[in-house]
Backbone bond lengths (Angstrom), bond angles and torsions (degrees), N, CA, C in turn:
res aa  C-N    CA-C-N  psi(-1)  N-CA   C-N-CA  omega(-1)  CA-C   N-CA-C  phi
1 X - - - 1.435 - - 1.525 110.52 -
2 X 1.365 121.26 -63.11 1.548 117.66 168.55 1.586 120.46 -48.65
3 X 1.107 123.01 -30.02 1.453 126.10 164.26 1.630 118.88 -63.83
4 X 1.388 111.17 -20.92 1.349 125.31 -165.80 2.179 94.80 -93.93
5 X 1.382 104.75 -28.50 1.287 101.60 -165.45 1.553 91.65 -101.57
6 X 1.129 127.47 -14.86 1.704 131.56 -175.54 1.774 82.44 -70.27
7 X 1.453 105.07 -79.94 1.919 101.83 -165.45 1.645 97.04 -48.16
8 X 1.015 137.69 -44.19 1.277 122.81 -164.41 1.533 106.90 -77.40
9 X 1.362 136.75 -29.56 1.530 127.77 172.45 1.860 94.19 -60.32
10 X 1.436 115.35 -53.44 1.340 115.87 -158.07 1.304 103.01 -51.79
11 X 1.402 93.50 -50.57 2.217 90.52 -169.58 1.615 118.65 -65.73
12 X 1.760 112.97 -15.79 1.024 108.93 159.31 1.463 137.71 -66.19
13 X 1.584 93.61 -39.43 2.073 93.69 164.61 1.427 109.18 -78.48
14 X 1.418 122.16 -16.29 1.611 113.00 174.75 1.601 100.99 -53.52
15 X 1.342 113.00 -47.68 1.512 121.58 -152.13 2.007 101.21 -73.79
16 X 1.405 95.95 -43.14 1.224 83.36 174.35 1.414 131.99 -61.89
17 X 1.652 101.61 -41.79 1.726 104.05 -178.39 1.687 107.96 -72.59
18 X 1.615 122.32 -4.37 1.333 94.90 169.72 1.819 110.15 -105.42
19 X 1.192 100.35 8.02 1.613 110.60 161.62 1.922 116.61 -73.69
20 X 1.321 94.48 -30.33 1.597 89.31 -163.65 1.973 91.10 -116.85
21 X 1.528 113.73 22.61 1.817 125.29 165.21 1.379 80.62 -103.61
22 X 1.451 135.94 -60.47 1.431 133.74 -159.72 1.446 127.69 -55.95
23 X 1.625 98.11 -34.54 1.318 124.28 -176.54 1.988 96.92 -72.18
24 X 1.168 120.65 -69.05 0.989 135.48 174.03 1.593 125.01 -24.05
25 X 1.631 93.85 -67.91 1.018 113.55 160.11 1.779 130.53 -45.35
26 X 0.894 114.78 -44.30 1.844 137.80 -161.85 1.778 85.41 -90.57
27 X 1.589 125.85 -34.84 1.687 103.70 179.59 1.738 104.67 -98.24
28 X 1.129 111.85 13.19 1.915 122.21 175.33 1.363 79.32 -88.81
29 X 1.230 140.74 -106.10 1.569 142.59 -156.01 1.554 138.22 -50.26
30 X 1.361 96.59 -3.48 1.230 124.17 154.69 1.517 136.69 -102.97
31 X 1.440 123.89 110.33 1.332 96.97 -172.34 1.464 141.91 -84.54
32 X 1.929 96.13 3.57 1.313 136.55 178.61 2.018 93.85 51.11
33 X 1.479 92.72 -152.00 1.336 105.89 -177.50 1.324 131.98 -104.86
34 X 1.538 121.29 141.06 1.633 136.45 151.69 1.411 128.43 -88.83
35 X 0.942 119.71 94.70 1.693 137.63 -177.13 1.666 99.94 66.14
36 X 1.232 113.27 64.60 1.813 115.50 178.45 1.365 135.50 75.25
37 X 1.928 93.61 -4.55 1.541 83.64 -174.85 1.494 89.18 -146.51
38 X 1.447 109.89 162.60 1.610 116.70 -161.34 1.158 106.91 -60.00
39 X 1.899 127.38 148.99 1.134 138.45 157.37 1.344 145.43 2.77
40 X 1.964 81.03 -69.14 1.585 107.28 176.60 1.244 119.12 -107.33
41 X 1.451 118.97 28.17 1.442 130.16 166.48 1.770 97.12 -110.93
42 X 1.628 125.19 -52.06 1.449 110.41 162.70 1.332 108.77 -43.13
43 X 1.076 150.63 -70.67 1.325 166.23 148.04 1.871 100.67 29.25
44 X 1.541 78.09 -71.36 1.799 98.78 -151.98 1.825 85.85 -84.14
45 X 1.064 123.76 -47.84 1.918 117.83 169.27 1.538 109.09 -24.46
46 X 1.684 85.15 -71.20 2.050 92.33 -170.37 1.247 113.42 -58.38
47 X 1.337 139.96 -14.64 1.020 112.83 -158.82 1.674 93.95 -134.57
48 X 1.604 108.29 29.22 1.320 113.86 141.31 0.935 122.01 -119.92
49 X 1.574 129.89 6.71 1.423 122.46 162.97 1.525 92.51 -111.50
50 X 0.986 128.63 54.37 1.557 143.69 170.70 1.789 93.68 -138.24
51 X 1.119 114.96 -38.46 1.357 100.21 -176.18 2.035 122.74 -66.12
52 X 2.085 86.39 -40.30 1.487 81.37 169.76 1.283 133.76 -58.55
53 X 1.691 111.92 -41.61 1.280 139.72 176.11 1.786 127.04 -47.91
54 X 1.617 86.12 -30.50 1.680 98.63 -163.23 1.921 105.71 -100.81
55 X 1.237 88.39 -4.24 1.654 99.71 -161.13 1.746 89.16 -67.21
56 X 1.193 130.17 175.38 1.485 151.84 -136.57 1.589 81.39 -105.36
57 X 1.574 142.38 144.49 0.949 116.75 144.16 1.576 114.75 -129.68
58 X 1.215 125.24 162.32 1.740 132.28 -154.85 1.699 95.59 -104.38
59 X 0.957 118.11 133.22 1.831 131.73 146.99 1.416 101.31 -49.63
60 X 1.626 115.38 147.26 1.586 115.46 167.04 1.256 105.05 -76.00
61 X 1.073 131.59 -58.39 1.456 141.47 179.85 1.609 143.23 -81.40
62 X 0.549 177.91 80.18 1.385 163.20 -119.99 1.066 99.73 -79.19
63 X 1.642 134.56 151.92 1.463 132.92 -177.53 1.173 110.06 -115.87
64 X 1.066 130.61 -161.77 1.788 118.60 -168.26 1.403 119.42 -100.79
65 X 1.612 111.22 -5.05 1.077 104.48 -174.04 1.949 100.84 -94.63
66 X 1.308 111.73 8.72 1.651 113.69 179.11 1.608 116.00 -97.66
67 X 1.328 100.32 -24.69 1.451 108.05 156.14 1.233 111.86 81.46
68 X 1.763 128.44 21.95 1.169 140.96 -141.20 1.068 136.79 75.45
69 X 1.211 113.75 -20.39 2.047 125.39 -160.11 2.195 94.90 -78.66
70 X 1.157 104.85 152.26 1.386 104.73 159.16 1.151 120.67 -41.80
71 X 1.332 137.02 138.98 1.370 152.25 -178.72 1.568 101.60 -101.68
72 X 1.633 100.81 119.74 1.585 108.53 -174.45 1.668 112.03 -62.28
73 X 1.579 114.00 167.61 1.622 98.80 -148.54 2.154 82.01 -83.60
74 X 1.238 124.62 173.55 1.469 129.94 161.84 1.269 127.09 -83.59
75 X 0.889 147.70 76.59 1.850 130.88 -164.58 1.713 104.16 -78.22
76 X 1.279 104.96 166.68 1.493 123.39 -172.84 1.076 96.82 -76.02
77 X 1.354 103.26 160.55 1.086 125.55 179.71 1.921 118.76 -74.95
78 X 1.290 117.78 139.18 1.452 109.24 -149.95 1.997 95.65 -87.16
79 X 1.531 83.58 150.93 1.719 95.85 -174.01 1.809 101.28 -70.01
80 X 1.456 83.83 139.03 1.798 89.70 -170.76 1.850 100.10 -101.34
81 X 1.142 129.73 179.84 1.599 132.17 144.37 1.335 84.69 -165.76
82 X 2.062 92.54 165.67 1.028 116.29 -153.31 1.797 103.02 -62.75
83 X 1.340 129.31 165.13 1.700 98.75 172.63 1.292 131.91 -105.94
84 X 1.872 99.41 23.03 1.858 97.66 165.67 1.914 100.08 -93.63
85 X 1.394 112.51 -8.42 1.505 112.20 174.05 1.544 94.07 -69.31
86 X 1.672 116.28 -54.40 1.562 106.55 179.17 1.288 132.96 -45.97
87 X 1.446 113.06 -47.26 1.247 131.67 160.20 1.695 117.21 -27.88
88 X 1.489 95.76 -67.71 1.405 103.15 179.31 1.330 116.71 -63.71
89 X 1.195 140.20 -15.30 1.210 134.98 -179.81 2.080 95.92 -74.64
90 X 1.243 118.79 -40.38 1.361 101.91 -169.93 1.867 103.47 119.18
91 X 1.012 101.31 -7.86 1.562 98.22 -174.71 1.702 127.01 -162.82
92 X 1.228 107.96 171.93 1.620 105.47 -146.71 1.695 87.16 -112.38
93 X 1.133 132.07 -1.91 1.722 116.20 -160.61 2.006 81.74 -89.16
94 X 1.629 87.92 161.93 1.194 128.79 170.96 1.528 94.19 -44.81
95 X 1.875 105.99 129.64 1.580 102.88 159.10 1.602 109.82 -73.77
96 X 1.256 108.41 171.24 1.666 116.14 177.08 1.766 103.33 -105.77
97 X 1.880 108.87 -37.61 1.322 91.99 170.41 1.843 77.81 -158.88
98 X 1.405 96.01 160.70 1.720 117.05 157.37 1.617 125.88 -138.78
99 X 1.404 87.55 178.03 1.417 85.67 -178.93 1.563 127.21 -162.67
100 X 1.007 125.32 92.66 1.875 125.89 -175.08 1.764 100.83 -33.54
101 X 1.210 128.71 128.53 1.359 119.06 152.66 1.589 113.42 -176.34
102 X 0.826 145.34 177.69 1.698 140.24 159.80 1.413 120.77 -85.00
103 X 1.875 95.41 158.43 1.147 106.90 -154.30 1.487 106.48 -159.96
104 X 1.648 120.12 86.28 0.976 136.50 -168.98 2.198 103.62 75.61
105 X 0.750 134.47 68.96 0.988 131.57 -166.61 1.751 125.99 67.89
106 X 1.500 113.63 -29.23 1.114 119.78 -143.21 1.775 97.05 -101.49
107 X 1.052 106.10 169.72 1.755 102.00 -175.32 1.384 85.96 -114.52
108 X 1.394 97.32 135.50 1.754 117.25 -164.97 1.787 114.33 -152.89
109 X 1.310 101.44 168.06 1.167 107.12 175.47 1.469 118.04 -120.24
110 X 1.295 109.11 149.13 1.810 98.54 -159.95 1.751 71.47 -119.63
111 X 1.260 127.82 129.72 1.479 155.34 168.39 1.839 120.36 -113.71
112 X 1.228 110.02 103.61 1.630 116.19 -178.77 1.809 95.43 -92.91
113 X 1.224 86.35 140.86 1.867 101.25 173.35 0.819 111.40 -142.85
114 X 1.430 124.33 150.89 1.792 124.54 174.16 1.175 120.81 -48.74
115 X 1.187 143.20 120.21 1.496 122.55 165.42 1.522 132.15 -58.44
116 X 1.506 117.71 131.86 1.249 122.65 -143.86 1.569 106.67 -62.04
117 X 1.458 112.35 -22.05 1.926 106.19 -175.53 1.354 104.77 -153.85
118 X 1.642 114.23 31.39 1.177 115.64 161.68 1.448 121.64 -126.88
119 X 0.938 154.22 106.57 1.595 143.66 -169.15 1.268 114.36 -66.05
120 X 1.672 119.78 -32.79 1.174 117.08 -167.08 1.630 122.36 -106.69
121 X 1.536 81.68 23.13 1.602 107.95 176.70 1.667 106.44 -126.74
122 X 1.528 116.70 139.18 1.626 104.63 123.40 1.756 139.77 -142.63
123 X 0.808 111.23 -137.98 1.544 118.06 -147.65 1.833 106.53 -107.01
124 X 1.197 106.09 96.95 1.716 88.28 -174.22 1.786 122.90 -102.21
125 X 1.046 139.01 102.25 1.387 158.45 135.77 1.057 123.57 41.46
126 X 1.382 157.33 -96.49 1.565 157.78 -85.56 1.837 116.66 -37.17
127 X 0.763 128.75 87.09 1.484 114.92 -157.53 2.061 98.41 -124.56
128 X 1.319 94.91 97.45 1.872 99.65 174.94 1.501 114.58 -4.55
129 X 0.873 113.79 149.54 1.320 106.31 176.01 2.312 124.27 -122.31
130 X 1.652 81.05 10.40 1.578 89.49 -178.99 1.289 126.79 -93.08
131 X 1.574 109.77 21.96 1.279 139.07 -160.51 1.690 88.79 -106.08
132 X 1.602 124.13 -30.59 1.490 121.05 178.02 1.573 110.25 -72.42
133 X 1.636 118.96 -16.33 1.529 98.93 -176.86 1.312 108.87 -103.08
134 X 1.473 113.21 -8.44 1.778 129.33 -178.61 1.300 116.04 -81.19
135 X 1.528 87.23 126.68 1.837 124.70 -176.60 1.358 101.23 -31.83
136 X 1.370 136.69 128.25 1.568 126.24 173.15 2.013 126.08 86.77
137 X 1.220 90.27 -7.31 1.652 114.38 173.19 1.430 88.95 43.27
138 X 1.486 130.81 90.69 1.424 125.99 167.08 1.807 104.78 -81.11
139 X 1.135 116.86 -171.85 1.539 104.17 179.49 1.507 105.16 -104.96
140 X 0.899 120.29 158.12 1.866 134.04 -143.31 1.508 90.75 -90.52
141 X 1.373 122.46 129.71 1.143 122.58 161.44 1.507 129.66 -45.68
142 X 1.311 134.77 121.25 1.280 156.76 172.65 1.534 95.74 -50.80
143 X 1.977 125.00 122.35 1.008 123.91 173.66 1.435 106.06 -101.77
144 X 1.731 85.48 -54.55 1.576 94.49 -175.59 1.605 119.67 -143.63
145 X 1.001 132.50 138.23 1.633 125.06 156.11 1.586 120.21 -116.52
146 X 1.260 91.97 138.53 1.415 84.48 154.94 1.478 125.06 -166.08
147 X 1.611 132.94 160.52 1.437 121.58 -165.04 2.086 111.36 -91.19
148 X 1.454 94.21 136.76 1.266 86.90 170.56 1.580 110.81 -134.70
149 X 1.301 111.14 168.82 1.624 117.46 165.50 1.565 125.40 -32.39
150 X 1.449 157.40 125.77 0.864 126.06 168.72 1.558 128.64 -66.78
151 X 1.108 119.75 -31.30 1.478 113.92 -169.47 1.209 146.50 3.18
C-alpha cells in the first residue's frame, strides 16, 4: 500500500512539473501579443512606418549657405528608448523601431534591431518596462525575443 501511495504522490509532482514545463514551454513558442495585436505584425507595422519616416529627405531649395551645390539628403531623427530597456535587450546598436505598450499584462517595450548576421532579418524585443521609473536604472527585464523577416 505505501509503495502504491509513494508512485502515486511521485506521478503527481511528475504531472505537475510537466504541466508548469508545458506551460512554459507553449508561451516560449509563441510570441503572443503587444498592445492586442501579434508580435510580428507590431513588428512588420513599425518598421513600415519607420520606413517612410526614416527615408532621406531633400530641401526644395537650396539655401544660401549651399551656394548652389546639392543639399545633402536629412535623415530622421534616430529612435531613442529608455537605456535600462537598451540594456535589457543585450545590446548597444541603434534601434530600427520601438514602442511603449503591453505585453502579457505588463507595460513594456517592444524594441526592433537589426539582426546581428542576417540583413534580411531582424531581432524583436519585449523588454519590462518598470526598470524606467527604478532608482539606479537596472536593465529591464527580458520578456521576449524573437527573429522575424524584415519586410
Amino acid at each position: 500500500m505505501s509503495v502504491l501511495l509513494l508512485q502515486s504522490g511521485t506521478q503527481m509532482s511528475a504531472d505537475s512539473g510537466a504541466t508548469k514545463d508545458a506551460s512554459v514551454s507553449a508561451a516560449s513558442g509563441d510570441a503572443g501579443e503587444f498592445s492586442g495585436e501579434p508580435v510580428q505584425e507590431r513588428v512588420h507595422t513599425l518598421l513600415s512606418a519607420g520606413v517612410s519616416s526614416a527615408e532621406p529627405r531633400m530641401e526644395n531649395a537650396p539655401s544660401a549657405e549651399s551656394d548652389g551645390f546639392p543639399v545633402s539628403p536629412k535623415s530622421s531623427p534616430a529612435v531613442s528608448v529608455p537605456s535600462c530597456v537598451q540594456r535589457g535587450t543585450g545590446r548597444t546598436d541603434q534601434p530600427l523601431a520601438s514602442e511603449e505598450g503591453r505585453y502579457a499584462g505588463t507595460d513594456a517595450y517592444l524594441v526592433v534591431l537589426p539582426h546581428a548576421t542576417d540583413p534580411t532579418r531582424v531581432q524583436a524585443y519585449v523588454v519590462d518596462a518598470t526598470c524606467v521609473d527604478a532608482s539606479g536604472s537596472p536593465a529591464g527585464d527580458l520578456l521576449l525575443t524573437r527573429t522575424f523577416p524584415r519586410d
